[in-house]
N, CA, C and O atoms as CSV, one atom per row, in Angstrom:
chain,resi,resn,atom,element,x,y,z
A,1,UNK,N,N,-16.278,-13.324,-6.406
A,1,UNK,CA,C,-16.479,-12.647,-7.656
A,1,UNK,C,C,-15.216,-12.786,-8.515
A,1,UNK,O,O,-14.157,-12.401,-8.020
A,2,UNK,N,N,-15.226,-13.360,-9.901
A,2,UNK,CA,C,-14.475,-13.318,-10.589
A,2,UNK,C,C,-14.453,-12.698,-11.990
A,2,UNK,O,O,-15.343,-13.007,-12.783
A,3,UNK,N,N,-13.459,-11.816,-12.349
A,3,UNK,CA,C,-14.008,-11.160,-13.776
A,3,UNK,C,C,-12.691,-11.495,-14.161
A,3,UNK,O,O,-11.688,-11.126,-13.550
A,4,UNK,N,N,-12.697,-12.506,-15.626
A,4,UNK,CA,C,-11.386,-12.657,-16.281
A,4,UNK,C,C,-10.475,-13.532,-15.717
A,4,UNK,O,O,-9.269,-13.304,-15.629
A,5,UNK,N,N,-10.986,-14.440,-15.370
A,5,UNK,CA,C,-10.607,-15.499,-14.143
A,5,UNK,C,C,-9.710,-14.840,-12.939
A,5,UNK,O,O,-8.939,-15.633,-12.399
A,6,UNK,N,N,-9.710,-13.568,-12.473
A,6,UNK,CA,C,-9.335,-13.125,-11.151
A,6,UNK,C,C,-10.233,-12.538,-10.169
A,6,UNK,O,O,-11.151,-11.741,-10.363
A,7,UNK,N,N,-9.775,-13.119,-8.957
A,7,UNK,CA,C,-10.562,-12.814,-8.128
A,7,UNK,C,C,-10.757,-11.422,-7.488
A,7,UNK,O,O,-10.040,-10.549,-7.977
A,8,UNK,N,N,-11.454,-11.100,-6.649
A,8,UNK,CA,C,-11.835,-9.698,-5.964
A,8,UNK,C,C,-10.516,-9.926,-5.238
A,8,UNK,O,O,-9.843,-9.520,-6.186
A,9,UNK,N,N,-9.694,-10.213,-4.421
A,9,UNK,CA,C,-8.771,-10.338,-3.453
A,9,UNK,C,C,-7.385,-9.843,-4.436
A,9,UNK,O,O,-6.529,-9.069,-4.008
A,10,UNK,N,N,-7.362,-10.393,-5.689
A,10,UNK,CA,C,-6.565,-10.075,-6.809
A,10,UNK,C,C,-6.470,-8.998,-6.992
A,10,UNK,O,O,-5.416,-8.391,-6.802
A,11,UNK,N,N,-7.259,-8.602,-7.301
A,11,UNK,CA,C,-7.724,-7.391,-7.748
A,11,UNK,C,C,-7.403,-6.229,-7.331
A,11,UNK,O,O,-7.184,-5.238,-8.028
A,12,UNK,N,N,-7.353,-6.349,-5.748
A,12,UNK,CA,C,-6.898,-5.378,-4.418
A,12,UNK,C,C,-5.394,-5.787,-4.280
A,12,UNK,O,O,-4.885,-4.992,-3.490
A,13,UNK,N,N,-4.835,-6.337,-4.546
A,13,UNK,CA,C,-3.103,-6.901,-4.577
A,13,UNK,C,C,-2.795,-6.179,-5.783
A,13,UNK,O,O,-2.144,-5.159,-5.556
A,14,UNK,N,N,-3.139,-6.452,-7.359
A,14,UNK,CA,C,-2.882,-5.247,-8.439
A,14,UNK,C,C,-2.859,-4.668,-8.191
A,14,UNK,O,O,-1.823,-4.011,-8.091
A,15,UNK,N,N,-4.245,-4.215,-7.747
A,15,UNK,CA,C,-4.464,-2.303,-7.509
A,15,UNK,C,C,-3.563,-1.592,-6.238
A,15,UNK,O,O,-3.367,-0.377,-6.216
A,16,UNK,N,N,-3.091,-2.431,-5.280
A,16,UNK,CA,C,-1.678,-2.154,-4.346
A,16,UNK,C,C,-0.619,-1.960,-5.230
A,16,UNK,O,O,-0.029,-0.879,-5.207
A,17,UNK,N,N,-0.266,-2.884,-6.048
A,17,UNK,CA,C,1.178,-2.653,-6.712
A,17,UNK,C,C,1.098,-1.926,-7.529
A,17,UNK,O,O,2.139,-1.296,-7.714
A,18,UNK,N,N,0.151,-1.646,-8.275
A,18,UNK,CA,C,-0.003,-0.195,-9.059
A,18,UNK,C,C,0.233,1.138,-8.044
A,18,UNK,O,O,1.332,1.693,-8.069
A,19,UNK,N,N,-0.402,1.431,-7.515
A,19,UNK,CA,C,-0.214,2.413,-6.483
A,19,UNK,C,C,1.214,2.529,-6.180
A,19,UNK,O,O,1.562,3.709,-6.148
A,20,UNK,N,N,2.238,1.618,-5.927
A,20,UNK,CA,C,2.822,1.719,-5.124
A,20,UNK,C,C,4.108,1.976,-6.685
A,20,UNK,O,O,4.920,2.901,-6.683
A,21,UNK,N,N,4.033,1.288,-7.467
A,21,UNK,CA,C,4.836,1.328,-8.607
A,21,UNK,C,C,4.736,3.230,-9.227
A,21,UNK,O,O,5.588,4.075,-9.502
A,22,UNK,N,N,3.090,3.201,-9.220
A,22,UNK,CA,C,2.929,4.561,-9.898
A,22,UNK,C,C,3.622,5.562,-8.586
A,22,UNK,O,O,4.459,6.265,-9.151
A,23,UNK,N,N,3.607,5.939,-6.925
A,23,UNK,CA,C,4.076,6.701,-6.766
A,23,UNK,C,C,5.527,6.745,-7.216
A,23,UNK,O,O,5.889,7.914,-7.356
A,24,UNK,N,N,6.676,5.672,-7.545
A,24,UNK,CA,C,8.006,5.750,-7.914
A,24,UNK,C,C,8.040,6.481,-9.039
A,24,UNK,O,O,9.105,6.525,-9.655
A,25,UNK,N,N,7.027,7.112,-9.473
A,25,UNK,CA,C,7.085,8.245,-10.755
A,25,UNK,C,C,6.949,8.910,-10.039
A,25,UNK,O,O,7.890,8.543,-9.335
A,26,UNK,N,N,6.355,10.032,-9.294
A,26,UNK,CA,C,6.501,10.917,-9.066
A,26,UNK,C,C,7.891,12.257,-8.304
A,26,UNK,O,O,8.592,11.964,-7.336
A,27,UNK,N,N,7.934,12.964,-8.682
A,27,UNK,CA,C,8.562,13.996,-8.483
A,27,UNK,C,C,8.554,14.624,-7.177
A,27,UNK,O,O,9.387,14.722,-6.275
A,28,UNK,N,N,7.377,15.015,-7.345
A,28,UNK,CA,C,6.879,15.506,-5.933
A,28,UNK,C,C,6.928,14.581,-4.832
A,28,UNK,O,O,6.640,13.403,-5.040
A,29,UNK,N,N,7.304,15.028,-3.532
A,29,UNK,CA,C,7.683,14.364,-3.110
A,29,UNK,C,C,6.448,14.010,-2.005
A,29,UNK,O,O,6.441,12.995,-1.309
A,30,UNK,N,N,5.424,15.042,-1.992
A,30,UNK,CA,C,4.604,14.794,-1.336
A,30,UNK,C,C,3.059,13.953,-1.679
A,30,UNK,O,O,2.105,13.480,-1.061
A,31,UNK,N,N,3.500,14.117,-2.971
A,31,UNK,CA,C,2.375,13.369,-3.653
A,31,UNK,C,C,2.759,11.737,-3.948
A,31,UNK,O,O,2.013,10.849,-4.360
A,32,UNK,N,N,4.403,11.665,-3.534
A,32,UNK,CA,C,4.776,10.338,-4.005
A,32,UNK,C,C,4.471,9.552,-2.434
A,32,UNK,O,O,4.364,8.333,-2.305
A,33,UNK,N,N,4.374,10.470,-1.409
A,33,UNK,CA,C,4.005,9.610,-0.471
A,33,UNK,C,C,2.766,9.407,-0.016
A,33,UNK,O,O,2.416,8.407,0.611
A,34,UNK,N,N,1.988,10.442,-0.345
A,34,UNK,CA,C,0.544,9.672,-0.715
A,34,UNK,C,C,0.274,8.708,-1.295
A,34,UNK,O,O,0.029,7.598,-0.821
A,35,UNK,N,N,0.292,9.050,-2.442
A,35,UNK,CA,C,-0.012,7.479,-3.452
A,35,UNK,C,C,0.937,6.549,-2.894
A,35,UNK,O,O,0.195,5.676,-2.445
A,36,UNK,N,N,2.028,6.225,-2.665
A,36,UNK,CA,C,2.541,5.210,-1.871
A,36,UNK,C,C,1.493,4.959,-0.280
A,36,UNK,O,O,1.276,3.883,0.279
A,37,UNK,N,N,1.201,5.780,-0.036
A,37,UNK,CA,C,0.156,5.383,1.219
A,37,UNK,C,C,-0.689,4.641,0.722
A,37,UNK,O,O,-0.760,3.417,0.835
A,38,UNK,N,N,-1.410,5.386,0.115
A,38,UNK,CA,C,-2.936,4.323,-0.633
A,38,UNK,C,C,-2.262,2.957,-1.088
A,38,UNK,O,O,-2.670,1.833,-0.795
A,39,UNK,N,N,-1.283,3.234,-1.770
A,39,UNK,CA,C,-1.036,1.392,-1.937
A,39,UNK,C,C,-0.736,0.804,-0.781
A,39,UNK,O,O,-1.138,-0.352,-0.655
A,40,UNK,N,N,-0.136,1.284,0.107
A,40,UNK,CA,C,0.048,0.627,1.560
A,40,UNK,C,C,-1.426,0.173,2.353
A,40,UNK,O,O,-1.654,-0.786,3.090
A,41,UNK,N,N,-1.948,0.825,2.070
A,41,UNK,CA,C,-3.556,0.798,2.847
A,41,UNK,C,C,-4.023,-0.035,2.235
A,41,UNK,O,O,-4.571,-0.781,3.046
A,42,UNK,N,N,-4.246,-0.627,0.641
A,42,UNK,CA,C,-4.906,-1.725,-0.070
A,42,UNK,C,C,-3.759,-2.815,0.233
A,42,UNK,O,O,-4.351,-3.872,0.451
A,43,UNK,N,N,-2.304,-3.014,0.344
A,43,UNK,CA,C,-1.877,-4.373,0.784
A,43,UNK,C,C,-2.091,-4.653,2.151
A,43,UNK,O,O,-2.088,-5.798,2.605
A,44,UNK,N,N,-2.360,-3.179,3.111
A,44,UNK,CA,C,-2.744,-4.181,4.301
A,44,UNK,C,C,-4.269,-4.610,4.335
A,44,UNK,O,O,-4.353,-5.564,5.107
A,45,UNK,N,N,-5.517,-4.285,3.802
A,45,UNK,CA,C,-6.648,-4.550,3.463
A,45,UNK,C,C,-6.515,-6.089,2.990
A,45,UNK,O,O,-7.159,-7.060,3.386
A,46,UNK,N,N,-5.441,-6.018,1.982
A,46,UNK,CA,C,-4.655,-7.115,0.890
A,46,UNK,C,C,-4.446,-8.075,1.880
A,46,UNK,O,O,-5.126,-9.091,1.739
A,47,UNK,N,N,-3.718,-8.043,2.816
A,47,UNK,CA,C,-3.279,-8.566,3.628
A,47,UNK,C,C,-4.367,-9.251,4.434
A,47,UNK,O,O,-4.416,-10.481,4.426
A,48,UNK,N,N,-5.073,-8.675,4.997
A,48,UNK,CA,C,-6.421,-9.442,5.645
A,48,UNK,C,C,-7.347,-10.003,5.107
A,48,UNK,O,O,-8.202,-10.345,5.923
A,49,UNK,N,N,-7.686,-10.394,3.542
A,49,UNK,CA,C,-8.371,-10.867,2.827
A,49,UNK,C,C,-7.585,-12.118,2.510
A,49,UNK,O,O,-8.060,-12.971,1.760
A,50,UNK,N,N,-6.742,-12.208,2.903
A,50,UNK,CA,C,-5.617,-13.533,3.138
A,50,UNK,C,C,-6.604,-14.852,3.434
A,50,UNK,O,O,-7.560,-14.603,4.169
A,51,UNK,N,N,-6.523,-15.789,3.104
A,51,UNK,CA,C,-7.069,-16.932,3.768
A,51,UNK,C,C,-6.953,-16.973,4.954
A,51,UNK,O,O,-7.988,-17.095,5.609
A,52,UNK,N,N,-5.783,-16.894,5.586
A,52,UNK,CA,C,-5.356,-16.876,6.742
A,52,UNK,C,C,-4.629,-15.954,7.308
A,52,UNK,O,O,-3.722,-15.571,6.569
A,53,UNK,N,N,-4.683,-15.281,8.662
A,53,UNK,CA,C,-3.710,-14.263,9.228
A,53,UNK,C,C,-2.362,-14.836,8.881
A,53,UNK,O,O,-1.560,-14.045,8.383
A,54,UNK,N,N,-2.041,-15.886,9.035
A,54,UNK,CA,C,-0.352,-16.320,9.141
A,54,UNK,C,C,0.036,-16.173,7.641
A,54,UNK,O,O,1.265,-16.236,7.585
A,55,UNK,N,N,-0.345,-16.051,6.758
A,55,UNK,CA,C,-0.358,-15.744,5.215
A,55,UNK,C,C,-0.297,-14.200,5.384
A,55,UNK,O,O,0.801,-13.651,5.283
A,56,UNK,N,N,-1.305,-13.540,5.611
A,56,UNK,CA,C,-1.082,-11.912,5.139
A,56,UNK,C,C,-0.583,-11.081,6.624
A,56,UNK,O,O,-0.651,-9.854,6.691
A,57,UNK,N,N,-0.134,-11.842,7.659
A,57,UNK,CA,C,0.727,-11.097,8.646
A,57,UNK,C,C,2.166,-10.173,7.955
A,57,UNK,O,O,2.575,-9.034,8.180
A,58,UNK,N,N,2.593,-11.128,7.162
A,58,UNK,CA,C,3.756,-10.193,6.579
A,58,UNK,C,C,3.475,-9.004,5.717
A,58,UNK,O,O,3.942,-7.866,5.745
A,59,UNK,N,N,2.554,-9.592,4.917
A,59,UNK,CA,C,1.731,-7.947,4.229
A,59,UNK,C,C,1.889,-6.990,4.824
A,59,UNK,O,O,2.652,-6.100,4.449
A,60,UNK,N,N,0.917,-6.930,6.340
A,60,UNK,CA,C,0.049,-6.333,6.881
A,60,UNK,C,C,1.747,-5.770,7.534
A,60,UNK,O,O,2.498,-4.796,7.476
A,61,UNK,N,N,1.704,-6.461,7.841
A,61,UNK,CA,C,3.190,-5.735,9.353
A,61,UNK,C,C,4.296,-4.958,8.170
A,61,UNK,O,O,4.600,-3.773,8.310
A,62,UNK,N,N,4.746,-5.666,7.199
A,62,UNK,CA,C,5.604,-4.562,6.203
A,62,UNK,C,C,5.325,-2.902,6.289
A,62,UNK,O,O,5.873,-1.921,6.792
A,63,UNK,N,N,3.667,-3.320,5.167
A,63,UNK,CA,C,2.980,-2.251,4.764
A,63,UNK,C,C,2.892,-1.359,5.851
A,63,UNK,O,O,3.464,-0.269,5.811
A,64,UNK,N,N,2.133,-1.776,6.953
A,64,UNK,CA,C,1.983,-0.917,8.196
A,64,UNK,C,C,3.099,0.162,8.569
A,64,UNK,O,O,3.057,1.343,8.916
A,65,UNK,N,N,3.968,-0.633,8.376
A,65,UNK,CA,C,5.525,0.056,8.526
A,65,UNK,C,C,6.029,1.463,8.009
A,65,UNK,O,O,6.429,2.521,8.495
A,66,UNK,N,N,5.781,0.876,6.690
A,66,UNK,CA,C,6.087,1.955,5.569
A,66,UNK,C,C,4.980,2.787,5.469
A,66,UNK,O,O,5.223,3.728,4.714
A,67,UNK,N,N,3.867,2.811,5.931
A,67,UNK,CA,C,2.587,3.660,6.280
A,67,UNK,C,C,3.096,4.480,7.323
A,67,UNK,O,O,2.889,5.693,7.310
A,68,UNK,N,N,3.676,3.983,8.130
A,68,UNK,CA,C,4.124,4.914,9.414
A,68,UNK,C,C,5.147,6.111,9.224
A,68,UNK,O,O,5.244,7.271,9.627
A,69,UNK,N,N,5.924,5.169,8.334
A,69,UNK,CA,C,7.195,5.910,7.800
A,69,UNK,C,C,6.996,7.252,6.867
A,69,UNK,O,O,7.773,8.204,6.793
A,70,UNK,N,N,5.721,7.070,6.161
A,70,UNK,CA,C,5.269,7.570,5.024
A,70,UNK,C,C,4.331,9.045,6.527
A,70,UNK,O,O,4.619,10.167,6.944
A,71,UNK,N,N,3.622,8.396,6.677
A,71,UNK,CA,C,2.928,9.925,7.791
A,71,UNK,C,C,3.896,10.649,8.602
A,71,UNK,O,O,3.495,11.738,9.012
A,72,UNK,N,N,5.085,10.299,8.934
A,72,UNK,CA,C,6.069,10.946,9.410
A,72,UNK,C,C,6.654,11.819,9.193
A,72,UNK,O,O,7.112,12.693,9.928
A,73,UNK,N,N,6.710,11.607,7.774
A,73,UNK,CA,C,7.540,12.134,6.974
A,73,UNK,C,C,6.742,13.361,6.436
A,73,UNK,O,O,7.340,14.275,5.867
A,74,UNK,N,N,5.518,13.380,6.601
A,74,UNK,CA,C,4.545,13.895,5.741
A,74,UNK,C,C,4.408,15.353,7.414
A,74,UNK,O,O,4.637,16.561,7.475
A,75,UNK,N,N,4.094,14.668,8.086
A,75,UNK,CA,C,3.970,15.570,9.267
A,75,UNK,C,C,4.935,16.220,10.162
A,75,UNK,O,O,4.705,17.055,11.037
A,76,UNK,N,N,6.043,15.705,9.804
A,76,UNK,CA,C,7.260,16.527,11.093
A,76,UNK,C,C,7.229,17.848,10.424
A,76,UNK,O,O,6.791,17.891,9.275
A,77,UNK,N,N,7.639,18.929,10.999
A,77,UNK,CA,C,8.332,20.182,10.481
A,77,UNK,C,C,9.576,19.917,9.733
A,77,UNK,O,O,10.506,19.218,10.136
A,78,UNK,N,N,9.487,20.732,8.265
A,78,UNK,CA,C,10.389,21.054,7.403
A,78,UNK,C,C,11.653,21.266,7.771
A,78,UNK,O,O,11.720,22.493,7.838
A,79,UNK,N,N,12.550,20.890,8.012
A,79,UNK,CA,C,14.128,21.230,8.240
A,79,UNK,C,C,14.178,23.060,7.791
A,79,UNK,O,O,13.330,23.300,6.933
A,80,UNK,N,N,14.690,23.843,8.057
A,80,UNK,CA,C,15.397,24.964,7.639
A,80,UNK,C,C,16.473,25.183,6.890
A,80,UNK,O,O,16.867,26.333,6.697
């Protein structure tokens, strides 16, 4: 599927870097790691719509990363 000569695979790579650009606005700190999640979740999606695994392995293994990093952070107990 192409609208505007880009493809569906495109489309999900934008809509990652948007996500991930728009949480660097936020304030909050918990909302900036959400929306940084969701963009993490569409580049590793991003990532497997790759032609090939050896192409979107680096996506996928980055993103994954910073997904991990991002629920961690979200779930430990608050410091005092």
């Amino acid at each position: 599927m192409e609208l505007f000569g880009i493809t569906g695979i495109e489309y999900v790579g934008y809509l990652a870097s948007f996500m991930v650009l728009l949480s660097f606005t936020m304030k909050d700190v918990k909302r900036l790691r959400l929306v940084n999640m969701s963009g993490c979740v569409l580049f590793i999606i991003y990532g497997f719509l790759m032609p090939t695994l050896r192409i979107g392995l680096p996506i996928i293994i980055a993103n994954a990363a910073i997904l991990m990093v991002n629920i961690y952070y979200l779930i430990r107990p608050a410091k005092q």
